[in-house]
N, C-alpha and C positions, 0 to 999 in steps of 0.2 A: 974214339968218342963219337966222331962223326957217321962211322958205318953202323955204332950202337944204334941210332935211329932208324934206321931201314929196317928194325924185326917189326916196326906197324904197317912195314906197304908190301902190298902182294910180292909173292916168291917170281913173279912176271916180269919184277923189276928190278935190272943189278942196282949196288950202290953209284957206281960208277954213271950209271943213266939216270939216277937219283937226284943228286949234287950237279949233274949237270943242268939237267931242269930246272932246277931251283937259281945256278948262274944264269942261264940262259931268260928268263924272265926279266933280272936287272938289265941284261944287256939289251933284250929287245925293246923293253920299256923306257930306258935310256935314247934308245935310238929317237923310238916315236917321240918323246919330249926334246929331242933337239930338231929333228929333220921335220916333225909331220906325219914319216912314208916309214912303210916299211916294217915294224916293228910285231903289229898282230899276226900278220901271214907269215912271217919267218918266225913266228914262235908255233903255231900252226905246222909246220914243216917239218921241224924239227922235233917237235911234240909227235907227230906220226911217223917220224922215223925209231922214235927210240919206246914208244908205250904200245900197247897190245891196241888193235885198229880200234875195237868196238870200245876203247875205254879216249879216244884222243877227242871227241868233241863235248860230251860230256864233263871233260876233266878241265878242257879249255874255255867251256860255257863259264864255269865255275870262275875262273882267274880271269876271262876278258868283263864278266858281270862287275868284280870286285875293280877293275883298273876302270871302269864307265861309270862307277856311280862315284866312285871316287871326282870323277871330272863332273861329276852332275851336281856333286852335291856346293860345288862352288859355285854355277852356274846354274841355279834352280829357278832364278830370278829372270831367264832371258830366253828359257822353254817356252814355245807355245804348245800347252796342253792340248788344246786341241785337236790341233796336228796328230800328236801322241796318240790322244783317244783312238782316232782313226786307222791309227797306222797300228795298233795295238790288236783291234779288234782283226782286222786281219791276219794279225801275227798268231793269235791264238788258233784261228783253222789250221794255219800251215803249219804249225808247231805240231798238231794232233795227226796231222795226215805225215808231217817229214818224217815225226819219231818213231809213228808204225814202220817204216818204210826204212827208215833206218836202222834200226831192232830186229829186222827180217833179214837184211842184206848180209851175206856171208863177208870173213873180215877181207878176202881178197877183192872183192867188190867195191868194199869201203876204200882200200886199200888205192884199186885204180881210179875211184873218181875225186878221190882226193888228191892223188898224182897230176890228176889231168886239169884238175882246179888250180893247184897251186903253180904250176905251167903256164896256162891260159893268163893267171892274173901276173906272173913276172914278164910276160913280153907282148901282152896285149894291152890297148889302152882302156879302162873304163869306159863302158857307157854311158852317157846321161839318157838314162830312160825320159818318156813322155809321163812323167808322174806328177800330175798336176792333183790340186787337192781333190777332185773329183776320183782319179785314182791312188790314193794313197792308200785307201785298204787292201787292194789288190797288191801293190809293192809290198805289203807286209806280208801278206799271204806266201808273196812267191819266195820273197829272199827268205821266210824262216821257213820255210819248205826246205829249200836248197840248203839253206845256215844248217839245217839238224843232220844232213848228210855229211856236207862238205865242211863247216865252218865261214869265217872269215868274210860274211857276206856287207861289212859296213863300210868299205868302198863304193860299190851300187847303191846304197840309201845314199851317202852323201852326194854323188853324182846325182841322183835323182831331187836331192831338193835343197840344191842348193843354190837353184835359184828363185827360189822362193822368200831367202833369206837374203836383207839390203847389210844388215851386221854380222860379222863374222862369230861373236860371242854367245846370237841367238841360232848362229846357226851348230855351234858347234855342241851348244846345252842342248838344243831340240835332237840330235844325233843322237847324242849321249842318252839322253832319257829312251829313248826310242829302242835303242840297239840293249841297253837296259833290261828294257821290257822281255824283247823276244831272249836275252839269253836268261832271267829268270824262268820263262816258258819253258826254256831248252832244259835247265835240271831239272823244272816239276814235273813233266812227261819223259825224261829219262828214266828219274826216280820210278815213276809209276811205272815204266815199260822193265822197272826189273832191275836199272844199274844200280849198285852198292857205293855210291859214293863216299863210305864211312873208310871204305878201304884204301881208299885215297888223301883223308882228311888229314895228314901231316906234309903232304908232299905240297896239297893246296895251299894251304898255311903258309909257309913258308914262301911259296910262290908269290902269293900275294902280298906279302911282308918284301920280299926283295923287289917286285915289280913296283912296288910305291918307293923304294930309295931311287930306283931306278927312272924313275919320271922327277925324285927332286932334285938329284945329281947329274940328269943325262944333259944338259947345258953344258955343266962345267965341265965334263971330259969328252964333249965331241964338239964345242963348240968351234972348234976348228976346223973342222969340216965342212963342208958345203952338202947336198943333197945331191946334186951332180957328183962329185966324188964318191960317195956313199950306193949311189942307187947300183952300178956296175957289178959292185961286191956283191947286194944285196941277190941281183939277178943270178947268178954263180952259185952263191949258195941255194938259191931255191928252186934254181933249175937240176943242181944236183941233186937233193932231197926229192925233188918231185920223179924224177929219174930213178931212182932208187926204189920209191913205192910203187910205181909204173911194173919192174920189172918186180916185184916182191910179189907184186898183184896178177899178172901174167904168166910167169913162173914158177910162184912158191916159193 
């Protein structure tokens, strides 16, 4: 019954890396809702180990868009629009220049700078850029520049403005809308540049569906854990994935 689902997603894709994607979303989601950390980059990783390169940020714009609004929409109250505005209008140039630029890049290309991304952010620390509200369109410009290549780029926003924010609640809704914004950017100019999204539409579904149990159950079965515990595994795993695409990308 379960492999019967798989005649709607590209022949690119076994059952096997199907059903795994669709687990893997509760568990990353999960994670994020108890730790914080962790959770979007190693769904990112593992999403480009196992899906065709040019189809991994598009497919994940789609499912990190639906887990952010999801968090937006509780928190709509603690946004400053503003902000958004700003950081929006920037996000829109970079969106239109990353996607070309994306769209052009052959998949072993995509292949190592997403290797070398997902690398960089398990064993380096965040930045906190100079992103004051005077630059905040510029921060949007560059992270969805980068976001439509690589992914994964809402560590750097939050680094960058978070201290801008005295409450945690308006900081984490202004995120949320923000990062919102550029990954709707990130389908509409995929879309336009050509990707088929429709081909996809049962694997997202589902995704999405299991990454929202996955944020209301991820308390109660990792509450156990600490983030310190958790973060070592996290490195392992993603330094192996990243390792993997490195050489996929280099070698073929």
């Amino acid at each position: 019954m379960l492999v019967h689902f798989t005649q709607w997603m590209p022949d690119s894709l076994s059952a096997l890396a199907f059903w795994s994607l669709v687990f893997v979303s509760y568990l990353t989601s999960a994670i994020t809702a108890a730790l914080g950390i962790g959770g979007g980059i190693t769904l990112l990783s593992i999403m480009a180990n196992l899906l065709p390169a040019t189809a991994v940020i598009p497919v994940h714009g789609v499912v990190q868009l639906g887990s952010n609004l999801g968090r937006l929409t509780t928190l709509h109250r603690f946004v400053d629009w503003r902000l958004v505005l700003w950081f929006s209008i920037g996000s829109l140039a970079g969106s239109v220049v990353g996607a070309g630029a994306a769209t052009r890049l052959p998949g072993e290309g995509l292949q190592i700078a997403m290797g070398a991304f997902i690398l960089y952010t398990a064993w380096f620390p965040t930045v906190a850029l100079p992103a004051g509200r005077k630059f905040i369109s510029l921060l949007g410009g560059v992270t969805s520049f980068i976001g439509m290549i690589v992914g994964g780029v809402a560590p750097f926003v939050f680094a960058a403005i978070k201290s801008m924010f005295a409450e945690r609640t308006a900081l984490v809704g202004t995120l949320a809308a923000m990062i919102s914004g550029q990954q709707l950017l990130k389908v509409v100019f995929f879309g336009f540049f050509g990707f088929v999204f429709t081909e996809w539409y049962l694997m997202i579904a589902l995704m999405l569906i299991t990454g929202y149990l996955g944020t209301l159950t991820g308390r109660i079965f990792l509450e156990r854990f600490t983030a310190e515990q958790v973060q070592p595994i996290l490195k392992v795993v993603l330094t192996l994935m990243a390792a993997r695409l490195l050489y996929l990308g280099i070698f073929g």
